[in-house]
C-alpha positions as CSV (number, residue, x, y, z in Angstrom):
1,X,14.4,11.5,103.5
2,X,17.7,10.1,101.4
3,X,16.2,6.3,100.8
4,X,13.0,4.3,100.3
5,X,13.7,2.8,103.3
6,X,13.1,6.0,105.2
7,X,10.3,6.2,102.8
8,X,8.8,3.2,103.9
9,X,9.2,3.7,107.9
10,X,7.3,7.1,107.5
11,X,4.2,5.2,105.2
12,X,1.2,4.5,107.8
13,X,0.7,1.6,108.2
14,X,-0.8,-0.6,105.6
15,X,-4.7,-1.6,105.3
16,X,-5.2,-5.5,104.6
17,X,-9.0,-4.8,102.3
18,X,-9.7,-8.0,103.6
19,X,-9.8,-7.6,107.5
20,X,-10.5,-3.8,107.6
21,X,-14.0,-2.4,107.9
22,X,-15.3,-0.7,104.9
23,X,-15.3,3.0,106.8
24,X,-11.8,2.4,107.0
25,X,-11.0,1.3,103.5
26,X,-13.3,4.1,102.3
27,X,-11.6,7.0,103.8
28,X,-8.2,6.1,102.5
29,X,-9.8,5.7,99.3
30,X,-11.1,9.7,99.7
31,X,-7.8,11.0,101.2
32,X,-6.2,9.6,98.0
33,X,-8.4,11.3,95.9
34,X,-9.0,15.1,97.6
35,X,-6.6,17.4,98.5
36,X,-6.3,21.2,98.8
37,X,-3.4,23.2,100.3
38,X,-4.8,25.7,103.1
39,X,-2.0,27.9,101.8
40,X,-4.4,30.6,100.5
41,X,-3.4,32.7,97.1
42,X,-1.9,31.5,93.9
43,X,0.6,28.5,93.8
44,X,3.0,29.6,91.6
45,X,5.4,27.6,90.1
46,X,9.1,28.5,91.8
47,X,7.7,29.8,95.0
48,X,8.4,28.2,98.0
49,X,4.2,27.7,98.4
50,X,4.1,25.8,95.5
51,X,6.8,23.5,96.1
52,X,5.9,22.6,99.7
53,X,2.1,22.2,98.3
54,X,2.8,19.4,95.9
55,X,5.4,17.4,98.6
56,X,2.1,17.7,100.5
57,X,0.0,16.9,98.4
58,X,2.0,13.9,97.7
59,X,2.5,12.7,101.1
60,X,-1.2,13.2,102.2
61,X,-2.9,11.5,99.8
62,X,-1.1,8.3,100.0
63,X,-3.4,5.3,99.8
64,X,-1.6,2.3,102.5
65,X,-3.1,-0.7,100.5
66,X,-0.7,-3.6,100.7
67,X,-0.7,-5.4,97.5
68,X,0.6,-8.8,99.2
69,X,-2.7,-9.3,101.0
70,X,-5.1,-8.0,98.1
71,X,-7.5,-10.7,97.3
72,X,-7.8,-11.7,93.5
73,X,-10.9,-12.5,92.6
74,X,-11.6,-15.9,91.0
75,X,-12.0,-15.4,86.8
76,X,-14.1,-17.9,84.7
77,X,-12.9,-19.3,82.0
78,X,-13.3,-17.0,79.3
79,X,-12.5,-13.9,81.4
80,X,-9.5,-15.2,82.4
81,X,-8.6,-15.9,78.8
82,X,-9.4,-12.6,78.1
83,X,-7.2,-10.5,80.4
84,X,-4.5,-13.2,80.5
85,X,-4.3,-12.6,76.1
86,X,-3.3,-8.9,76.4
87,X,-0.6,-8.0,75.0
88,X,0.8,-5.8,78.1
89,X,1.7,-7.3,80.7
90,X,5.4,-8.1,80.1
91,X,6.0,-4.4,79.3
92,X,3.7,-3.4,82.4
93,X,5.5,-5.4,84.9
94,X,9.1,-3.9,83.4
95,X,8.6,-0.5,83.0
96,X,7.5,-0.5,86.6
97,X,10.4,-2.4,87.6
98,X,12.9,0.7,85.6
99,X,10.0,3.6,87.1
100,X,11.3,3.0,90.2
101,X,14.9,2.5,89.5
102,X,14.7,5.9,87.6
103,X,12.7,8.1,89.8
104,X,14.9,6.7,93.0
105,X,18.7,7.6,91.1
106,X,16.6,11.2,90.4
107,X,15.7,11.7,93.6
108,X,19.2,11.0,94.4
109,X,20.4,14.1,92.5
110,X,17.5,16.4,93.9
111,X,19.2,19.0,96.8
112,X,15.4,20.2,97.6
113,X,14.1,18.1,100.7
114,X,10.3,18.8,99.8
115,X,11.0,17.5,96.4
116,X,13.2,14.7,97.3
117,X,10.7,13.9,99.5
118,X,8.0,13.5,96.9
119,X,10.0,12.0,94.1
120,X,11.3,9.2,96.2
121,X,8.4,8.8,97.6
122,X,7.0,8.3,93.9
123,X,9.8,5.7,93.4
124,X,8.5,3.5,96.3
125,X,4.7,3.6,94.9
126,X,5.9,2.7,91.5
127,X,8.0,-0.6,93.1
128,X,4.7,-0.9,94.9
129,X,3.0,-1.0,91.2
130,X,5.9,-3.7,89.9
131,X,4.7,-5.5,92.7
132,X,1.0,-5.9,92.3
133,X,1.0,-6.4,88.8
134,X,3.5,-9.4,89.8
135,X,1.3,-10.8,91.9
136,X,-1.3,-10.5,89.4
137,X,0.7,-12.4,86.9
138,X,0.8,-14.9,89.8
139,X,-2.7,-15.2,91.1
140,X,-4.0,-15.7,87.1
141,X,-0.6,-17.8,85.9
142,X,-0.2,-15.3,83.1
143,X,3.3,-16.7,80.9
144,X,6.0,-14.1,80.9
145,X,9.2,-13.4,79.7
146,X,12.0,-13.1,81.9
147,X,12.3,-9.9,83.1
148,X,15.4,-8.4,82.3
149,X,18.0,-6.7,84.9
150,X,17.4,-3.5,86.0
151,X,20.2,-1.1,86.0
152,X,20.6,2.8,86.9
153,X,20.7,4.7,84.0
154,X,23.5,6.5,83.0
155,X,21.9,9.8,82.0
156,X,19.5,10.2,85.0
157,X,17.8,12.9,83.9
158,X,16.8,11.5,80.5
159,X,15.8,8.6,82.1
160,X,13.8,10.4,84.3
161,X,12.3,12.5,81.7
162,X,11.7,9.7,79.6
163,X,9.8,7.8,82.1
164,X,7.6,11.0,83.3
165,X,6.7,11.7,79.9
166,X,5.4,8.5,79.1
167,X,3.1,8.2,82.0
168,X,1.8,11.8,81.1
169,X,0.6,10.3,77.8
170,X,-0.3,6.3,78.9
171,X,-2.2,8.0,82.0
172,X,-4.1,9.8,79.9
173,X,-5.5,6.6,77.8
174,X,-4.9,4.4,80.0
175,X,-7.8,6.1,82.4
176,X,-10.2,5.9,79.3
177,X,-9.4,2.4,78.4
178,X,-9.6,1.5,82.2
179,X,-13.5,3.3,81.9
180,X,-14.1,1.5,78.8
181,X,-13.3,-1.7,80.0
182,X,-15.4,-1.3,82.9
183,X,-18.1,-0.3,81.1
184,X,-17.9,-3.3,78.4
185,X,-17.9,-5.3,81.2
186,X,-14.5,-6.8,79.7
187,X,-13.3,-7.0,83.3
188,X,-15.3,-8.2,85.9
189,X,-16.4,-5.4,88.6
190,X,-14.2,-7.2,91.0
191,X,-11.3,-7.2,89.2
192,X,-11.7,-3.3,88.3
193,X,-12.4,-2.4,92.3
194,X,-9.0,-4.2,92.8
195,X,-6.7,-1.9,90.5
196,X,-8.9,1.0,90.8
197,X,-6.1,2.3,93.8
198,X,-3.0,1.6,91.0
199,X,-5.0,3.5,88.8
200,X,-5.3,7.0,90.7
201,X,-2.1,6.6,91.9
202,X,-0.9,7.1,88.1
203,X,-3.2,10.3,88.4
204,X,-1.4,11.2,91.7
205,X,1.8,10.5,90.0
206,X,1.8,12.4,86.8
207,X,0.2,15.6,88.8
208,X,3.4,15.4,90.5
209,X,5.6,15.6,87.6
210,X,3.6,18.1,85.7
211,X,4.5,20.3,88.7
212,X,7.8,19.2,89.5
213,X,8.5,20.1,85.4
214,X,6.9,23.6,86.2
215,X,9.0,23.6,89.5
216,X,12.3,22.4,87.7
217,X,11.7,25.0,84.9
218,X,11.1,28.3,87.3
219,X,14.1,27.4,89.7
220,X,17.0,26.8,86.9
221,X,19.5,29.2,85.7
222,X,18.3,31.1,82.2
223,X,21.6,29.4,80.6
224,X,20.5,26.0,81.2
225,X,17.1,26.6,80.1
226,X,17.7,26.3,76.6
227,X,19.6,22.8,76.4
228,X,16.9,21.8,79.0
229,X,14.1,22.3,76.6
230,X,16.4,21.1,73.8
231,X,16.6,17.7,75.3
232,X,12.5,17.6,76.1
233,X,11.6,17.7,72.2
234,X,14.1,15.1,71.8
235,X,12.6,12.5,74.6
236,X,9.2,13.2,72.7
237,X,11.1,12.2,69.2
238,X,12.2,9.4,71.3
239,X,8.5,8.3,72.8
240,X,6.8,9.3,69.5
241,X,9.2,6.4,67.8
242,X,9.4,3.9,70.5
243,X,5.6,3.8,70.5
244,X,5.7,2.5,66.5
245,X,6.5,-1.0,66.6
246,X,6.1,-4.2,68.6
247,X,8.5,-5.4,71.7
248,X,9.5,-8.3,71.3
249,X,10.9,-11.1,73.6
250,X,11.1,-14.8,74.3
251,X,11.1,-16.9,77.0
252,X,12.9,-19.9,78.5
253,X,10.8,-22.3,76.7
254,X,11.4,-20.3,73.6
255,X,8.0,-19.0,72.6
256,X,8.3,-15.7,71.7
257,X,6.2,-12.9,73.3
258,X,4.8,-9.7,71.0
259,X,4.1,-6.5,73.4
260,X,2.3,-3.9,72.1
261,X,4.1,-0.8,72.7
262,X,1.1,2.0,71.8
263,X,-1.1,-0.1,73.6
264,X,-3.1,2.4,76.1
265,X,-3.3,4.5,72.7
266,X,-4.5,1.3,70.0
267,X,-6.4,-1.2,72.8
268,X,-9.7,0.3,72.5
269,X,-10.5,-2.7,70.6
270,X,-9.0,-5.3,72.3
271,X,-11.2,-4.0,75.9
272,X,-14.3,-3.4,74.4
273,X,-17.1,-5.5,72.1
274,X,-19.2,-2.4,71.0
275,X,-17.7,-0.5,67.7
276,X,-16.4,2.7,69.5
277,X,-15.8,5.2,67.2
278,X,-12.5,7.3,67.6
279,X,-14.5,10.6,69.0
280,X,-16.1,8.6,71.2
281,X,-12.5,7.7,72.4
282,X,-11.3,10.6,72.7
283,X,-14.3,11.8,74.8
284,X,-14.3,8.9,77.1
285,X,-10.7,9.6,77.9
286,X,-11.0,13.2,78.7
287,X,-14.0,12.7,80.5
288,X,-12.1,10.3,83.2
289,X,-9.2,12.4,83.3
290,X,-11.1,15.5,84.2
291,X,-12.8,13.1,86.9
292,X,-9.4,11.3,88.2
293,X,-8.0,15.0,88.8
294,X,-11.3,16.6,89.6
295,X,-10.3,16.5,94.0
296,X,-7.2,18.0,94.1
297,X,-6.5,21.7,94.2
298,X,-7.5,23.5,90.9
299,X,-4.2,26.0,92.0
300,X,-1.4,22.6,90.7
301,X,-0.4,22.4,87.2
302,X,-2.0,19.1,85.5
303,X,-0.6,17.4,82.5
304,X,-1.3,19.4,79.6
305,X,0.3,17.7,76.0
306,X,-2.1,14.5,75.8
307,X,-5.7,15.9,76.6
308,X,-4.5,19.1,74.6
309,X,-3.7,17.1,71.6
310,X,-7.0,14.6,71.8
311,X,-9.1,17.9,72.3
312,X,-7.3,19.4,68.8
313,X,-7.8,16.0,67.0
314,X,-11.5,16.0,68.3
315,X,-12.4,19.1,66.5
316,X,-11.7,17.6,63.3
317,X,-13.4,13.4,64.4
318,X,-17.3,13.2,63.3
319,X,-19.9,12.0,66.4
320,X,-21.8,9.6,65.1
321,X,-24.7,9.6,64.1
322,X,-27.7,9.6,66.7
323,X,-29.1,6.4,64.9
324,X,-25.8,4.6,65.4
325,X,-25.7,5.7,69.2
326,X,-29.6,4.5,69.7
327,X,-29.0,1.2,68.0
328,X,-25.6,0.6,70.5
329,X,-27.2,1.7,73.1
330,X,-29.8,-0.9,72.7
């Protein structure tokens, strides 16, 4: 497979949510969220098991939703003010739009077929992702900026790194805001059943990279190793600064639009009207990233930097107290 076209005339085909029985919607859900390889043994990173696992893995637990016939439910008005003020959606919409253009030039450079296989495939779900959230912006007439033009990067890898990286770490809170809003009731149910597919695919996506990162690291040359790993510190000296300060852009009208770049790290706030305390966080977010990876096989790598980290800073965050948690819980 050399393009997303191929990509996309290999896809089954896709499932309107709105015409199909629920059985039917159901099962693709499941498939998307459960899969072991019948490969038995260890999966280890290099081997030729491993690799065609997580090419499988990839390609069997696609979900064929098809986000031009998804149904947006109607918001009143003070919902809709509410997810229409967030400051993300400019930045969502975008760093969809340069996933896909990233992950397709990498893909590009891959010789492996399993992997190339995978990665583009990857590229197509995340223009699939640009895609929804544009029609999202649509359905609730959310003001944007315009969206600027997408070119291939020069360094590929970097970009690619860059980009994989990122999700690792706006996965990771993104899954316990996501909860959190649910449970505040910040989003209406319909609303979260609607992205609840975009959601696991993020899972499905970063599971890929942690294990094409393990993949790409066993199957190098020892000399390249070192620059390799060299260049990873940098891109997290490169996230760790980008995710200090505000994007900002205007639009034709010239109002000015203020993105939060650390959002999925600072929006507890802005999703939820209880007073969660930071260890609460923290708990809520590696609670639902245990349960987003919990069906597929235990033998592939999952991302390990984020939930690492928020388990280290946990040690050292007070619960509170069990007064505090009866008088929110009433």
């Amino acid at each position: 497979m050399n393009s997303l076209s191929d990509i996309y005339s290999s896809l089954p085909e896709a499932i309107d949510p709105t015409g199909a029985d629920a059985r039917t919607v159901a099962e693709a859900d499941f498939n998307a969220r459960h899969w072991s390889s019948p490969v038995p043994g260890p999966l280890k990173p290099g081997s030729t098991e491993h690799k065609r696992a997580v090419a499988a893995m990839f390609r069997d637990t696609f979900n064929p939703y098809k986000p031009s016939v998804i149904d947006w439910p109607k918001l009143d008005p003070v919902t809709l003010k509410r997810v229409t003020s967030l400051p993300i959606w400019d930045i969502a919409v975008q760093t969809e739009g340069k996933a896909r253009l990233r992950m397709a030039a990498y893909a590009r450079l891959i010789d492996d077929p399993d992997m190339k296989d995978a990665l583009s495939r990857n590229a197509w779900e995340e223009n699939r992702h640009k895609e929804v959230l544009s029609r999202l912006v649509e359905a609730y007439d959310i003001k944007m900026a315009p969206e600027p033009p997408y070119i291939e990067p020069r360094d590929v890898e970097w970009a690619y790194l860059v980009t994989g990286f990122s999700e690792c770490v706006d996965s990771f809170f993104a899954f316990g805001l996501f909860a959190l809003a649910r449970q505040s009731g910040f989003f209406p149910a319909e609303l979260i059943e609607t992205f609840e597919p975009v959601m696991q695919e993020e899972c499905r996506h970063i599971l890929l990279f942690a294990n094409w990162l393990a993949w790409y690291r066993a199957t190098m040359p020892v000399w390249k190793r070192p620059w390799f790993e060299i260049r990873v510190l940098a891109v997290w000296v490169f996230l760790a600064y980008e995710r200090m300060g505000l994007a900002r852009t205007m639009d034709a009208d010239g109002n000015v639009h203020e993105q939060d770049n650390n959002f999925t790290v600072s929006g507890a706030k802005d999703v939820a009207d209880m007073d969660l305390s930071l260890g609460e966080l923290i708990d809520l977010c590696l609670e639902e990233n245990d349960r987003r990876f919990a069906g597929y096989d235990s033998r592939l790598l999952r991302p390990k930097l984020a939930p690492n980290l928020a388990r280290l800073i946990r040690r050292f965050v007070k619960t509170p107290s069990t007064a505090r948690q009866v008088e929110r819980a009433a």
